[in-house]
N, CA, C and O atoms as a Tinker XYZ file with bonds, in Angstrom:
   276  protein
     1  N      1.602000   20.776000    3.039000    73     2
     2  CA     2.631000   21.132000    2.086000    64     1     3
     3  C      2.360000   22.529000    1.526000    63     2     4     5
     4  O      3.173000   23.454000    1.546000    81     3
     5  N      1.236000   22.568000    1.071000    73     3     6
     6  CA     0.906000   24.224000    0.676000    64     5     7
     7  C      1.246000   25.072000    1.527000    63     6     8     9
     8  O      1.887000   26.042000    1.121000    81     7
     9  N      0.955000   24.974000    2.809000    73     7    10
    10  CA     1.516000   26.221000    4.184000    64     9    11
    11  C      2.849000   26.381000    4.174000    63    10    12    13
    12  O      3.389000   27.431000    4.521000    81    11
    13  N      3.757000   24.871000    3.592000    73    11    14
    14  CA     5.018000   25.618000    3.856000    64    13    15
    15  C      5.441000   26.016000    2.387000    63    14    16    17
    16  O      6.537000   26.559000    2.250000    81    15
    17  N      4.956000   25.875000    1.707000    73    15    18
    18  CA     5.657000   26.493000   -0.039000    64    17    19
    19  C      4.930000   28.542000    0.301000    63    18    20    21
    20  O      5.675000   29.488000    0.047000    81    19
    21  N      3.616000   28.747000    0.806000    73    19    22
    22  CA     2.873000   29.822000    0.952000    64    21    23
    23  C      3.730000   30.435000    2.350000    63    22    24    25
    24  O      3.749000   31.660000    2.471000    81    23
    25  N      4.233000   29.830000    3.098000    73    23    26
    26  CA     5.000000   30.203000    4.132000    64    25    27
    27  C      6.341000   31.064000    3.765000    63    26    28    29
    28  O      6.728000   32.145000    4.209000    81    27
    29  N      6.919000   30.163000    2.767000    73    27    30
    30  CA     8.396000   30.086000    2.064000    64    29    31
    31  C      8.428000   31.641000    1.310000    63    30    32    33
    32  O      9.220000   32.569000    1.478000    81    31
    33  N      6.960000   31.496000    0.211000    73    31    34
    34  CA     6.612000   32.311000   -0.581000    64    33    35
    35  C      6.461000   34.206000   -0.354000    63    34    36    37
    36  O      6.594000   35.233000   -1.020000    81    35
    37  N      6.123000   33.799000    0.956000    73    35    38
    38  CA     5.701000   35.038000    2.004000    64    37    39
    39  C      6.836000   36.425000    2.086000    63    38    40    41
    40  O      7.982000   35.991000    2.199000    81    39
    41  N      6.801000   37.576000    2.064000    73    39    42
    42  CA     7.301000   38.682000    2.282000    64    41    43
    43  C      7.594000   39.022000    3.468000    63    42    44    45
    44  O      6.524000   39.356000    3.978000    81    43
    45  N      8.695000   39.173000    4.467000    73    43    46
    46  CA     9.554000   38.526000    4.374000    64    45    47
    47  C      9.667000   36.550000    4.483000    63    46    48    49
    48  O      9.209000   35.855000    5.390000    81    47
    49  N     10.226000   36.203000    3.562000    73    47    50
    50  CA     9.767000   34.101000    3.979000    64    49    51
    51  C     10.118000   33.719000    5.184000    63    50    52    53
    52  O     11.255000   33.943000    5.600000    81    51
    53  N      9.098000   33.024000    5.990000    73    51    54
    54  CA     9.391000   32.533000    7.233000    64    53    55
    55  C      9.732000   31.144000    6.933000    63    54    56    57
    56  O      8.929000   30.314000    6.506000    81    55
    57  N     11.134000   30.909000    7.213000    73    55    58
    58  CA    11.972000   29.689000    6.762000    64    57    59
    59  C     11.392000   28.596000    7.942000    63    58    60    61
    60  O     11.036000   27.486000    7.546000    81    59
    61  N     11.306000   28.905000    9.309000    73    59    62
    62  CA    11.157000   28.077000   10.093000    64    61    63
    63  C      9.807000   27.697000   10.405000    63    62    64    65
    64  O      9.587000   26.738000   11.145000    81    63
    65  N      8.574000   28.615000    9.716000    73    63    66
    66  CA     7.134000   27.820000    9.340000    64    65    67
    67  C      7.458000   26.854000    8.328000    63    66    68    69
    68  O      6.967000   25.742000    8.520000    81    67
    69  N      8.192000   27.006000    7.253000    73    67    70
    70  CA     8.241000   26.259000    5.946000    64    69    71
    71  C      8.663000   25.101000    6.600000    63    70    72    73
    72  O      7.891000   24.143000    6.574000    81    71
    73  N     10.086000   24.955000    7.376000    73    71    74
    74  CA    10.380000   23.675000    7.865000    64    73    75
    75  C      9.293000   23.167000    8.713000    63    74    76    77
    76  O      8.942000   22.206000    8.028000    81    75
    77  N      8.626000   23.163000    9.603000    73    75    78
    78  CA     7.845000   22.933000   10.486000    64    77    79
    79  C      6.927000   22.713000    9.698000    63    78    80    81
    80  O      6.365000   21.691000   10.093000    81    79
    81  N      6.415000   23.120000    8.736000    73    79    82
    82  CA     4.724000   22.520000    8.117000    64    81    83
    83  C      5.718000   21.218000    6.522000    63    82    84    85
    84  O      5.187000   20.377000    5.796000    81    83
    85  N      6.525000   21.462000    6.564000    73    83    86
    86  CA     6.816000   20.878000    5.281000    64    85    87
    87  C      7.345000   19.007000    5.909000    63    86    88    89
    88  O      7.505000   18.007000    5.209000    81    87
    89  N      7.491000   19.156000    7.451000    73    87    90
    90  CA     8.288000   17.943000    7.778000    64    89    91
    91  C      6.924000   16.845000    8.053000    63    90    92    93
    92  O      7.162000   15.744000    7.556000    81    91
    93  N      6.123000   16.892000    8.454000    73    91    94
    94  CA     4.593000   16.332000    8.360000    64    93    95
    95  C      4.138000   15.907000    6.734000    63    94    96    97
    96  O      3.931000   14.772000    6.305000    81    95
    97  N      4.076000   16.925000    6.157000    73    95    98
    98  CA     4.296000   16.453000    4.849000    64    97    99
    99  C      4.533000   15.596000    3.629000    63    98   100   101
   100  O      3.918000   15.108000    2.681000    81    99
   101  N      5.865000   15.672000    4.198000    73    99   102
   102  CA     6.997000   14.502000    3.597000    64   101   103
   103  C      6.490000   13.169000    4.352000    63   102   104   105
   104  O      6.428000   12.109000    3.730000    81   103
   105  N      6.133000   13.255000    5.703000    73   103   106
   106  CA     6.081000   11.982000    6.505000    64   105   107
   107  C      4.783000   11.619000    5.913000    63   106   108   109
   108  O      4.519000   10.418000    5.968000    81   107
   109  N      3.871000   12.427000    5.332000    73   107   110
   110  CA     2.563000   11.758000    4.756000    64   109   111
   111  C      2.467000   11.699000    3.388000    63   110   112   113
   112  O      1.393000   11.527000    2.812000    81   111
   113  N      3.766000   11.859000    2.701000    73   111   114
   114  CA     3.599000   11.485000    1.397000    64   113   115
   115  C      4.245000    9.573000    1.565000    63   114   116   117
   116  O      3.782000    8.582000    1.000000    81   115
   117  N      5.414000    9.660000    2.537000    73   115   118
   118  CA     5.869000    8.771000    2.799000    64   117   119
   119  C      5.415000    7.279000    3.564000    63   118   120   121
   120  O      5.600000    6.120000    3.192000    81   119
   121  N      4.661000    7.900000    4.942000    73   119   122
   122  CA     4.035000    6.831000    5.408000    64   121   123
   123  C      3.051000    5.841000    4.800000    63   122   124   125
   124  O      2.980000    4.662000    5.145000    81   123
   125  N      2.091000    6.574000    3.611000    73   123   126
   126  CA     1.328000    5.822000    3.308000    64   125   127
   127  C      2.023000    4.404000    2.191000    63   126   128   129
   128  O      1.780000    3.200000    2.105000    81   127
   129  N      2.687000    5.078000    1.691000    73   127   130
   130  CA     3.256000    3.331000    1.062000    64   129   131
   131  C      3.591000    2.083000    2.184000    63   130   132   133
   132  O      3.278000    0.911000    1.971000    81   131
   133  N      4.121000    2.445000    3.126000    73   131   134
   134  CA     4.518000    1.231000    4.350000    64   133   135
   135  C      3.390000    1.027000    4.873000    63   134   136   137
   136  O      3.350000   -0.159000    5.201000    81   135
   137  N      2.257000    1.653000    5.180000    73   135   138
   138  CA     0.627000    1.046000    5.470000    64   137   139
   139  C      0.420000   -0.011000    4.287000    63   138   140   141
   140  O      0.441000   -1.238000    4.383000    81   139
   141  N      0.202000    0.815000    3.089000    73   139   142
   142  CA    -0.208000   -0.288000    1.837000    64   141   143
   143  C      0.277000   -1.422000    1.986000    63   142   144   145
   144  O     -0.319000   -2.498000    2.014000    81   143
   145  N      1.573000   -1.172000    2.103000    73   143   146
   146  CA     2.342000   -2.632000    1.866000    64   145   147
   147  C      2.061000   -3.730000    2.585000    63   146   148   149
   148  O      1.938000   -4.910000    2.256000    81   147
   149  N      1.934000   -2.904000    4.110000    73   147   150
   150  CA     1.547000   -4.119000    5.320000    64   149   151
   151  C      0.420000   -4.793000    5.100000    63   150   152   153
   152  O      0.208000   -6.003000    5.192000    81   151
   153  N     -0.540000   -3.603000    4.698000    73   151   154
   154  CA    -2.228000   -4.137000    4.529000    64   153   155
   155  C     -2.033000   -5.410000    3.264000    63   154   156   157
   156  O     -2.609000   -6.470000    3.508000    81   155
   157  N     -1.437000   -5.336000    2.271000    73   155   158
   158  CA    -1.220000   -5.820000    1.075000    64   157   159
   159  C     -0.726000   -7.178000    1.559000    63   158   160   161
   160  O     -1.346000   -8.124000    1.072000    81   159
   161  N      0.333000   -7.511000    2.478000    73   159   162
   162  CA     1.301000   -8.335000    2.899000    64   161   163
   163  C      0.195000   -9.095000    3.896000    63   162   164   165
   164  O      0.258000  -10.323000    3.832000    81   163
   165  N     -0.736000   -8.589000    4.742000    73   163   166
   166  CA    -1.419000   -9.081000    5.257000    64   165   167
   167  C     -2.854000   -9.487000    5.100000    63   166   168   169
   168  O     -3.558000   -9.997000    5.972000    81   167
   169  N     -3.224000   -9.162000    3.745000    73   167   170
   170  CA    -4.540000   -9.569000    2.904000    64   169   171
   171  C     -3.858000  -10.531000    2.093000    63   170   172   173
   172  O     -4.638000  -11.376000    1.654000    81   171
   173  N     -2.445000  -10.718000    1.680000    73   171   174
   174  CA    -2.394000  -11.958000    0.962000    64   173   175
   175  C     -1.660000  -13.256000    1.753000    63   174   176   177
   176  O     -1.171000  -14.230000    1.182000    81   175
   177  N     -1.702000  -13.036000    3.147000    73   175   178
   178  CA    -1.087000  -14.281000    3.987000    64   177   179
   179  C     -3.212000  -14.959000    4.114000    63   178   180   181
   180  O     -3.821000  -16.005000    3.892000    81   179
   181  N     -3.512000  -13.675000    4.549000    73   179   182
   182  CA    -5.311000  -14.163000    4.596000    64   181   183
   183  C     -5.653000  -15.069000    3.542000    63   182   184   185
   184  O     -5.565000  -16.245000    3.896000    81   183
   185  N     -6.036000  -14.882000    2.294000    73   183   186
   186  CA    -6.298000  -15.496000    0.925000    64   185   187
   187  C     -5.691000  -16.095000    0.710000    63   186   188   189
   188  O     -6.343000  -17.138000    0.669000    81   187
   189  N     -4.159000  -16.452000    0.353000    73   187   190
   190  CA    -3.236000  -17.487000    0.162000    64   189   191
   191  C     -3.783000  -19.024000    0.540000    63   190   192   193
   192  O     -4.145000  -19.996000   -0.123000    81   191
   193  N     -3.696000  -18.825000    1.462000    73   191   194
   194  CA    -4.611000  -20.566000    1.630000    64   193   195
   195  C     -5.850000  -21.084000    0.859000    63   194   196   197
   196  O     -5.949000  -22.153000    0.258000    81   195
   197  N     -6.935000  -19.939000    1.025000    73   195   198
   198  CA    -8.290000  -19.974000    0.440000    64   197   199
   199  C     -7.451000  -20.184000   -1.576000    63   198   200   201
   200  O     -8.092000  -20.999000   -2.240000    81   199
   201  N     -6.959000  -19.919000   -1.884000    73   199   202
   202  CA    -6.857000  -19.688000   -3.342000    64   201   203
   203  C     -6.278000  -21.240000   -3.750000    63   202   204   205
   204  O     -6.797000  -21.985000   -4.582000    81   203
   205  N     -4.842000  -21.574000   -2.792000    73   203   206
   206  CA    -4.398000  -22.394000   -2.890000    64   205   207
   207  C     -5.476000  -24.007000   -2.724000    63   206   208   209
   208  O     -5.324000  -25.026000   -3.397000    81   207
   209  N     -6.423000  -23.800000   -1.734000    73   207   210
   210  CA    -7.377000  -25.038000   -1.418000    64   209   211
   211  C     -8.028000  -24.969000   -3.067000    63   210   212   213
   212  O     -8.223000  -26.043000   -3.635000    81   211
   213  N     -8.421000  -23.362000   -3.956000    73   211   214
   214  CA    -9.282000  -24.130000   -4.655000    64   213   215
   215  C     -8.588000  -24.363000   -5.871000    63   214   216   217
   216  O     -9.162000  -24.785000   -6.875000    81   215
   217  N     -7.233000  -24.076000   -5.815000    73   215   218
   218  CA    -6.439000  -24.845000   -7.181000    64   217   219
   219  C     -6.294000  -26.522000   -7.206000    63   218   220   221
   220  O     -6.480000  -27.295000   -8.145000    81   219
   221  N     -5.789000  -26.856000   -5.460000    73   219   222
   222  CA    -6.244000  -28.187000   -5.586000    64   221   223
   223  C     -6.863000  -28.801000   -5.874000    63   222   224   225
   224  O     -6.633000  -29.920000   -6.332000    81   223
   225  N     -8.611000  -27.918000   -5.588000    73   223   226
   226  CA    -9.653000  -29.079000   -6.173000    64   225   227
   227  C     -9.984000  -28.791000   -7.438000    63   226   228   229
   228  O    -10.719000  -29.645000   -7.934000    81   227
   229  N     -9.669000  -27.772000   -8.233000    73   227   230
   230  CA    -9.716000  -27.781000   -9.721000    64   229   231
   231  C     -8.878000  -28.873000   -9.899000    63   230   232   233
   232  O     -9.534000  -29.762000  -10.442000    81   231
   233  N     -7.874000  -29.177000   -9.720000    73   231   234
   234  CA    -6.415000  -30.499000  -10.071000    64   233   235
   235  C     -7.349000  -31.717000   -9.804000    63   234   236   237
   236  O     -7.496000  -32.523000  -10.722000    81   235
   237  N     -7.875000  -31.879000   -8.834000    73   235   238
   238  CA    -8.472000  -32.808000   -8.172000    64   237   239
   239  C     -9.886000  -33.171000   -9.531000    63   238   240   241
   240  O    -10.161000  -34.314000   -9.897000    81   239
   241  N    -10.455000  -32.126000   -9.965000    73   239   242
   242  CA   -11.427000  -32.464000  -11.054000    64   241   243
   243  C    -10.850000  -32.500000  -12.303000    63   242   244   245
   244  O    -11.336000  -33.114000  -13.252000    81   243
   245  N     -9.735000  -31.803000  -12.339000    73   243   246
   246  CA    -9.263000  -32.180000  -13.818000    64   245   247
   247  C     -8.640000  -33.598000  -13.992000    63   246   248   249
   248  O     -8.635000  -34.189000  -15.072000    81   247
   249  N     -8.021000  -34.180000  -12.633000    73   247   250
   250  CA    -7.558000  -35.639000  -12.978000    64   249   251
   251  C     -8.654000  -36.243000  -13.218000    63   250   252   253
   252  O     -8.606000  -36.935000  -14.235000    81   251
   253  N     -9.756000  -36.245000  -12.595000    73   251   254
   254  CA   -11.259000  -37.469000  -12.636000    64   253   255
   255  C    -11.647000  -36.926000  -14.024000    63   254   256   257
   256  O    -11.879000  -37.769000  -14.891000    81   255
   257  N    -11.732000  -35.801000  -14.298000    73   255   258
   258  CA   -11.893000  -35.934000  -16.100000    64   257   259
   259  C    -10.646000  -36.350000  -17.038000    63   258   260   261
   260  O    -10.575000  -36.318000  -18.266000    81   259
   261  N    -10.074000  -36.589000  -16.469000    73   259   262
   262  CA    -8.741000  -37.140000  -17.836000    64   261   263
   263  C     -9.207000  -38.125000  -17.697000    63   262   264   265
   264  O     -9.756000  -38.697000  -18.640000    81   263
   265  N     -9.127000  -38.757000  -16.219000    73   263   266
   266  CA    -9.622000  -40.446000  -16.321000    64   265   267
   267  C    -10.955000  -41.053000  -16.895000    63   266   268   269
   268  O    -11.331000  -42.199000  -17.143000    81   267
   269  N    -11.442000  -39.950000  -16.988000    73   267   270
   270  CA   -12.955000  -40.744000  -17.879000    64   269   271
   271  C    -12.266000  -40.783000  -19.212000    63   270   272   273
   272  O    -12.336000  -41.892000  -19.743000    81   271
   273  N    -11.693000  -39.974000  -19.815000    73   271   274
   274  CA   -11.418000  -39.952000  -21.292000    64   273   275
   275  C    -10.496000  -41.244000  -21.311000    63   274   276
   276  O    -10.008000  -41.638000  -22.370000    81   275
């Protein structure tokens, strides 16, 4: 992004460095949210089960302690 604002900036501005370094850029300010998301989307299909097994057995110990009381 700096090459094409310093490109732009330049005496006379070379418009078609600015486009050419500025379009990479944009695609890497952009791409990285749709990585996150996937990684995100696919670390919580992983864990989802594991979390869910140990709410059950908390349920599972909280009924055997009601029933003692």
């Amino acid at each position: 992004m700096a090459g094409s604002v310093f490109s732009v900036t330049h005496e006379p501005p070379v418009y078609w460095l600015c486009v050419l370094l500025a379009v990479p850029a944009f695609i890497g300010w952009i791409l990285p949210y749709f990585v996150y998301r996937r990684l995100v989307d696919a670390k919580t299909r992983k864990v989802q089960p594991l979390i869910e097994a140990k709410q059950d057995e908390i349920y599972e110990v909280c009924e055997k302690g009601h029933a003692l009381l």
